[in-house]
C-alpha positions in Angstrom: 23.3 9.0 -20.7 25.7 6.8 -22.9 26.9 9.1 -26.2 26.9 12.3 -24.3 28.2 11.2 -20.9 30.1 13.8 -20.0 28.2 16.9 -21.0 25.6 15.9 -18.1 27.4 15.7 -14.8 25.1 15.6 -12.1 26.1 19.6 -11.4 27.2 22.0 -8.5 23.9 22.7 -7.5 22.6 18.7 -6.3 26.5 17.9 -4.6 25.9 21.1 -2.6 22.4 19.9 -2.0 23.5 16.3 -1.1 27.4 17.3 0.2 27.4 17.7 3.8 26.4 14.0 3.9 27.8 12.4 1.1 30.7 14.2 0.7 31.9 13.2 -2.4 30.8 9.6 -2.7 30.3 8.0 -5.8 26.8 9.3 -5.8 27.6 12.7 -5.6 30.7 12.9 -7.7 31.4 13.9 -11.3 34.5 13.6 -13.4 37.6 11.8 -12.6 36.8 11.4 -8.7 33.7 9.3 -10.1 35.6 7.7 -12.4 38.0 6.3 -9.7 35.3 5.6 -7.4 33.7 4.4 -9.7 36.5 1.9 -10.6 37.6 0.7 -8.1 33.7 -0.5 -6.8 33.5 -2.0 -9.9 35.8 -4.5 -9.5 34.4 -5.0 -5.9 31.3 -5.9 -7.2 31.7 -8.3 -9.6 33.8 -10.4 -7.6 32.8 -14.2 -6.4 33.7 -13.6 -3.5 31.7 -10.4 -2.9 28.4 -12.0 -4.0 28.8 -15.1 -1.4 29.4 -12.9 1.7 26.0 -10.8 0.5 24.4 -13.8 0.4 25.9 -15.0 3.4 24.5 -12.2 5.5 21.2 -11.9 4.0 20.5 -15.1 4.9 21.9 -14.6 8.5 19.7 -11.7 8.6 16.6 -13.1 6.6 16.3 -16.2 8.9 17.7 -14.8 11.8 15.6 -12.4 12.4 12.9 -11.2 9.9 11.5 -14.6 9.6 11.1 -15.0 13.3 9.8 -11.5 13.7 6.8 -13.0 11.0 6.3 -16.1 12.9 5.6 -13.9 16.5 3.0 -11.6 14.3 1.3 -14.8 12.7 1.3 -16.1 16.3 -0.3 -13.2 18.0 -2.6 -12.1 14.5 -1.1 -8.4 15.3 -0.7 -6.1 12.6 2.8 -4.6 11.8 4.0 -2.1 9.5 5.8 -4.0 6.3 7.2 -0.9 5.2 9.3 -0.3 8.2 10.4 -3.8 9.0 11.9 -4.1 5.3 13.8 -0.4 5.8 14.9 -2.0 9.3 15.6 -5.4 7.5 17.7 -3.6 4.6 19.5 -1.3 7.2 20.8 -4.2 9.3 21.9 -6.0 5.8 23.5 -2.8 4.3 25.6 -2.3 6.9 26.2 -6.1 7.7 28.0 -5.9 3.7 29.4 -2.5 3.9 31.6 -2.5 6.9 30.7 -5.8 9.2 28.5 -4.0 11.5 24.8 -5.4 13.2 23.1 -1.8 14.4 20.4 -4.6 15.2 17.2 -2.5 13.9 15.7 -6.0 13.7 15.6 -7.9 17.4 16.9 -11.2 17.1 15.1 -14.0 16.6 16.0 -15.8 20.2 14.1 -12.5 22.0 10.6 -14.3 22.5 8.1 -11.1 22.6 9.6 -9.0 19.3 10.3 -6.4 21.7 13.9 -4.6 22.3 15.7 -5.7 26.0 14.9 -2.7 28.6 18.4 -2.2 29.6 20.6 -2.2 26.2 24.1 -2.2 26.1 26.3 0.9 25.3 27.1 -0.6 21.7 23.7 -1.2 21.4 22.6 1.9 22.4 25.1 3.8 19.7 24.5 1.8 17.2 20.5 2.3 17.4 21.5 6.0 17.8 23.7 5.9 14.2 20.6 4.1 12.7 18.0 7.1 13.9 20.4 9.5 12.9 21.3 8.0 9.6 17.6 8.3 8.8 17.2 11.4 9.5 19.9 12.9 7.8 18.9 11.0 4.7 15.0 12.6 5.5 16.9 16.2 6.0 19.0 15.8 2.8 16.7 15.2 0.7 14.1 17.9 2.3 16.8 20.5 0.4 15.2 19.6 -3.2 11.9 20.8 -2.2 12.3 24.3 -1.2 10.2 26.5 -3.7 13.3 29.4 -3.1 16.5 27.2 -4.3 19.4 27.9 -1.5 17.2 29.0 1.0 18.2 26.1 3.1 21.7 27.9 3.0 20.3 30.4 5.0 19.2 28.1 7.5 22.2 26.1 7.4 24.2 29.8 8.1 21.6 30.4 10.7 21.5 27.0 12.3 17.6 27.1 12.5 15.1 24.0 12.5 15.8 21.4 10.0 19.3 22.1 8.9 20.6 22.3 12.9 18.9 19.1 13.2 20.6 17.8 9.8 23.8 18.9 11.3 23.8 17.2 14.6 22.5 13.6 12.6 25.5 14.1 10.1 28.3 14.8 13.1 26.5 11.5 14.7 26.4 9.8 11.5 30.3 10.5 10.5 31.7 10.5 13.8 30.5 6.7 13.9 31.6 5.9 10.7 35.2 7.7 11.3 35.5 5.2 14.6 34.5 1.7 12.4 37.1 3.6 9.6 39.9 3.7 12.6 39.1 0.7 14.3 39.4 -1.5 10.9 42.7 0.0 9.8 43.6 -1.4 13.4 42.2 -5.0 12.6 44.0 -5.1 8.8 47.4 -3.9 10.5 47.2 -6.9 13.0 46.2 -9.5 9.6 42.3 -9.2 10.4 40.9 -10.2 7.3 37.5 -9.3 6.8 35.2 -9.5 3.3 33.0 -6.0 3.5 32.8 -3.4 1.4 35.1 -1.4 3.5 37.7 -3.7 4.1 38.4 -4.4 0.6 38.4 -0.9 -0.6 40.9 -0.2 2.0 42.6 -3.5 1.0 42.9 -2.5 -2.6 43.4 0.9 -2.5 45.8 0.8 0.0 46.9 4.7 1.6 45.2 6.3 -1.9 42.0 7.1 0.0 41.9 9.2 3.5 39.5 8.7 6.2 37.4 11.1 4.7 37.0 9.5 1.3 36.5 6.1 2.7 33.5 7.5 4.9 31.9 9.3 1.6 32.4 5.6 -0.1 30.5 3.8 2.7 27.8 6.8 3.5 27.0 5.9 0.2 26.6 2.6 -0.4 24.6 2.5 3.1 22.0 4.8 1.3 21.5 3.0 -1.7 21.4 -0.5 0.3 18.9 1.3 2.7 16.4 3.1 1.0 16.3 1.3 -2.7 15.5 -2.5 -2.0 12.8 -1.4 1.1 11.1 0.5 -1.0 11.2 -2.2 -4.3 9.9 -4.3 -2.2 7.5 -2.8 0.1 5.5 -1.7 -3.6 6.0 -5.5 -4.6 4.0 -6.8 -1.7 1.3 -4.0 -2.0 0.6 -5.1 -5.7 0.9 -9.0 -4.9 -2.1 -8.4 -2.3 -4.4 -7.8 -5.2 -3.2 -10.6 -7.2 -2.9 -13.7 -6.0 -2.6 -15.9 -9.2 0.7 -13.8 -9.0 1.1 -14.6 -5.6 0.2 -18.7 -6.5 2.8 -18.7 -9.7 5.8 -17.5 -7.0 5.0 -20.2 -4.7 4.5 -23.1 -7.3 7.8 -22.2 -8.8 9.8 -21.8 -5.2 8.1 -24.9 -4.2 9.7 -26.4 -7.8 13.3 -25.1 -7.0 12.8 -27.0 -3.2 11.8 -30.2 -4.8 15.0 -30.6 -7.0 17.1 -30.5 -4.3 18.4 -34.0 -3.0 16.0 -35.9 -0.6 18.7 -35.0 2.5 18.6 -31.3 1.3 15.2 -30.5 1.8 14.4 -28.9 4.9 17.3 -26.8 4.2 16.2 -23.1 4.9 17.1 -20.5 2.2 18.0 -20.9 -1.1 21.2 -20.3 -2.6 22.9 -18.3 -5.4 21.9 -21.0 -7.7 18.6 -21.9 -6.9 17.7 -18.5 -7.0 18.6 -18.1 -10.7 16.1 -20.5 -11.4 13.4 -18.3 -10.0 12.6 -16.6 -13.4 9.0 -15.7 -12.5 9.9 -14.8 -8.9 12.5 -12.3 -10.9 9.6 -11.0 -13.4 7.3 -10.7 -10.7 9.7 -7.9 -9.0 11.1 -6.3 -12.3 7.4 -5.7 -13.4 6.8 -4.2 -9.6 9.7 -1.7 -10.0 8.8 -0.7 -13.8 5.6 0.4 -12.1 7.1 1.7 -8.7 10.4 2.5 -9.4 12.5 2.7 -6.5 14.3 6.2 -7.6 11.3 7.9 -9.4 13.1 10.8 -10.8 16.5 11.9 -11.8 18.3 15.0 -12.9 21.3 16.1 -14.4 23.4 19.5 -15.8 24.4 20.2 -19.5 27.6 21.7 -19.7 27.3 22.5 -23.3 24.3 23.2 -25.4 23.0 19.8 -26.9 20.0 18.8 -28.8 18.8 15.3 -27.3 17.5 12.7 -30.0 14.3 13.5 -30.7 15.2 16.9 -31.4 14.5 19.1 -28.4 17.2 21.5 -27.9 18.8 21.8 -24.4 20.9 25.0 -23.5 24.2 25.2 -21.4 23.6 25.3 -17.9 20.1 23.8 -18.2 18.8 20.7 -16.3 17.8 17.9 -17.8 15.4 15.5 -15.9 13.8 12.2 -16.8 11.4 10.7 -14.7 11.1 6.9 -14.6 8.1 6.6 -12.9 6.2 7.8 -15.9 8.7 6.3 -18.6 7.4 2.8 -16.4 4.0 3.5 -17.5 4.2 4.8 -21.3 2.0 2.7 -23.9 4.5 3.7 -26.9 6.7 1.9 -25.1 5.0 -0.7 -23.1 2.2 -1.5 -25.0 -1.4 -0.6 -24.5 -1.2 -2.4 -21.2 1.7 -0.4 -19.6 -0.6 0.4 -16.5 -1.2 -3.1 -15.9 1.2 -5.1 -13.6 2.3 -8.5 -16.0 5.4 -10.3 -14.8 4.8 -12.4 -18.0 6.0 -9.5 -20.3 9.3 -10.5 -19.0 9.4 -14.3 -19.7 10.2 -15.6 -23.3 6.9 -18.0 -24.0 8.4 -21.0 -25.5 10.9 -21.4 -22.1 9.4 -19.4 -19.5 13.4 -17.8 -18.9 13.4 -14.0 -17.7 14.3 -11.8 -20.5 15.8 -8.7 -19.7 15.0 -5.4 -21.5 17.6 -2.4 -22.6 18.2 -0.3 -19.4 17.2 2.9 -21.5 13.8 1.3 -21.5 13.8 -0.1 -18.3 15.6 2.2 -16.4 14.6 1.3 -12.4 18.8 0.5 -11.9 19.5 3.9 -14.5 21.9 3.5 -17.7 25.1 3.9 -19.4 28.0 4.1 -17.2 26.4 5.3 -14.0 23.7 2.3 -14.1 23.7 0.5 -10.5 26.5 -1.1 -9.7 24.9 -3.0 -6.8 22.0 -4.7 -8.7 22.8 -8.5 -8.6 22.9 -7.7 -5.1 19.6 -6.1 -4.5 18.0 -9.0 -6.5 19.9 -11.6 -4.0 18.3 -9.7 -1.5 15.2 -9.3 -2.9 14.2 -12.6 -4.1 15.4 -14.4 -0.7 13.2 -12.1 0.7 10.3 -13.1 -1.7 10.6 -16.8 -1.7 11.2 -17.0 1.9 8.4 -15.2 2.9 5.5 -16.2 0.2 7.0 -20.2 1.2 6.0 -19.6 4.8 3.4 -16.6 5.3 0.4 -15.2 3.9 0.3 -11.4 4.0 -3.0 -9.9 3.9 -3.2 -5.9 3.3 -7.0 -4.6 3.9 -8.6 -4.1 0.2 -9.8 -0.4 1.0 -6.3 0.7 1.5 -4.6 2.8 -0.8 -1.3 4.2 -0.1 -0.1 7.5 -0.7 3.1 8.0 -2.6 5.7 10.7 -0.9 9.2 10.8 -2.4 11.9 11.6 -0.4 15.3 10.1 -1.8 12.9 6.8 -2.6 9.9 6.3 -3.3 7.7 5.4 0.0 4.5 5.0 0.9 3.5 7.7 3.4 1.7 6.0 6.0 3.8 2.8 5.9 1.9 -1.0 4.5 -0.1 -2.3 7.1 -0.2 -6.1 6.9 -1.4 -9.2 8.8 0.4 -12.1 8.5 -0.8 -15.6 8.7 1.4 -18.7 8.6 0.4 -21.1 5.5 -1.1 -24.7 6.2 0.7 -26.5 3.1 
């Protein structure tokens, strides 16, 4: 992935597979259009600026509405899927950071019964419908990997029939809304709207280099990663933190730590911020060790160009794929120790300070490697811890012992019948 970069491009056959809705995002891009995607988000991403206006709207969105929404289901004792209220809680964030739009998946935390208004307004209504048909093209896209005849789905697609009619009409839904906000912001920066999204500073840096087109592959993008990646970290984390609550007592005693340095005033602030949550080093072993377990991309694959021989010898032939699969990398003893099954967050804390550690990301390779390893990771661990510390601060989530979920992959890695959880507010 790092040495022999270029002979494994991620091939013809998964952009076909992926095209129609990606396009050619950075995702689904080889060679120099990668490389100046690739580029330019680079930059984006490791700006100041960039990280404050994440945090900024996962806090608007953390307190705003899924704290609330846990408050109403500890105050009735109903149960609620934590699966799909993370997918709706990262949607309404993704998009929030990628182009400055609420498609309000989550109800707000001013509508008293949880429950959606009866009459909606027409933005409402669209924006719901781009949310249900951005799922569904991501469900539909990925559906084209699991055919046992490869390019039968082209047949279908030529045919219009069943799942690749239904993946056509989500796409048009899903681009034709993306080609308004596209139009609509060029608009807004030609009249001096300054705006700090995704969007708006690609098409602020970029200037006329990329069409409407490219910008839409760009964002398609990023909205699947944001979407599907963090939900599904997360929704694994909470599963494995049911079963272990001297976990679950370590995260609190250490967020309650961070609260009590703040200044007496400061308090009762709600949230943390950037810098408080560096000093949550367990809170960030605690989810590492989930996702070297549960990864939230299980499996990846890529093309050799040329014939190679990989480093442990095995000889790999031009045109061949090569897959590695780090759900099982996760859980190998030579390289985890005897106790690779087992979930430890204190493999990742040095034992004299009690600091994370990171590992090499060709061992621990949940965010990939080399020069296509995720660009958006400081970001899905903003997200991820707010999320944690938040929630374990206020809430006690209960999961019935007897249940076991069933894994089903489908761009992520997702439980198939969702996580059933009762939440109970905590009496400090």
């Amino acid at each position: 992935m790092r040495a022999s970069f270029d002979n494994y491009p991620k091939g013809q056959r998964f952009a076909a597979l992926l095209h129609d809705f990606l396009g050619r995002g950075i995702f689904n891009a080889d060679g120099e259009p990668w490389r100046a995607q690739r580029k330019a988000a680079s930059y984006e991403f490791n700006t100041c600026s960039l990280r404050l206006f994440v945090a900024r709207s996962v806090h608007s969105e953390l307190h705003g509405r899924l704290l609330p929404l846990l408050r109403r289901a500890a105050g009735s004792g109903s149960q609620l899927d934590l699966q799909d209220m993370l997918e709706r809680y990262a949607f309404d964030n993704i998009c929030r950071v990628a182009f400055d739009h609420d498609p309000g998946q989550l109800p707000d935390g001013d509508d008293g019964c949880g429950a959606r208004p009866e009459v909606e307004s027409a933005a409402t209504t669209a924006s719901s419908s781009f949310a249900d048909a951005f799922r569904d093209a991501a469900n539909l896209s990925a559906g084209r990997f699991q055919y046992a005849v490869p390019g039968f789905w082209m047949i279908k697609k030529a045919l219009n029939l069943g799942s690749e009619r239904r993946l056509r009409e989500s796409i048009a839904m899903v681009h034709g809304f993306a080609d308004r906000i596209i139009r609509s912001r060029r608009e807004e920066m030609s009249m001096g709207c300054e705006k700090h999204d995704l969007l708006s500073r690609f098409m602020a840096s970029q200037g006329e280099s990329y069409t409407e087109t490219s910008l839409r592959d760009v964002v398609i993008s990023f909205l699947l990663a944001g979407r599907e990646t963090t939900s599904s970290a997360l929704t694994w984390f909470f599963w494995l933190l049911s079963s272990r609550p001297d976990v679950e007592r370590r995260i609190r005693d250490e967020v309650a730590a961070v609260r009590a340095r703040r200044a007496v005033g400061d308090l009762g602030r709600p949230g943390f911020d950037l810098d408080e949550l560096r000093e949550m080093h367990y809170v960030h072993a605690a989810i590492t060790e989930s996702m070297r377990l549960y990864p939230p991309v299980p499996v990846n694959f890529l093309r050799a160009e040329a014939a190679d021989v990989l480093p442990d010898g095995t000889a790999v032939g031009a045109g061949w794929f090569v897959a590695y699969n780090s759900y099982a990398m996760g859980r190998m003893e030579p390289v985890w120790g005897e106790d690779a099954r087992a979930y430890r967050p204190e493999r990742w804390l040095d034992p004299a300070e009690g600091t994370f550690q990171p590992d090499s990301p060709f061992r621990y390779i949940a965010f990939h490697a080399g020069p296509r390893i995720c660009l958006g990771k400081e970001m899905a661990y903003i997200q991820m811890k707010s999320i944690v510390a938040c929630v374990l601060e206020e809430f006690e989530l209960a999961v019935d012992g007897a249940y076991r979920p069933r894994q089903v992959t489908s761009l992520t890695l997702r439980m198939a019948d969702g996580l059933p959880v009762r939440v109970k507010a905590r009496v400090n």
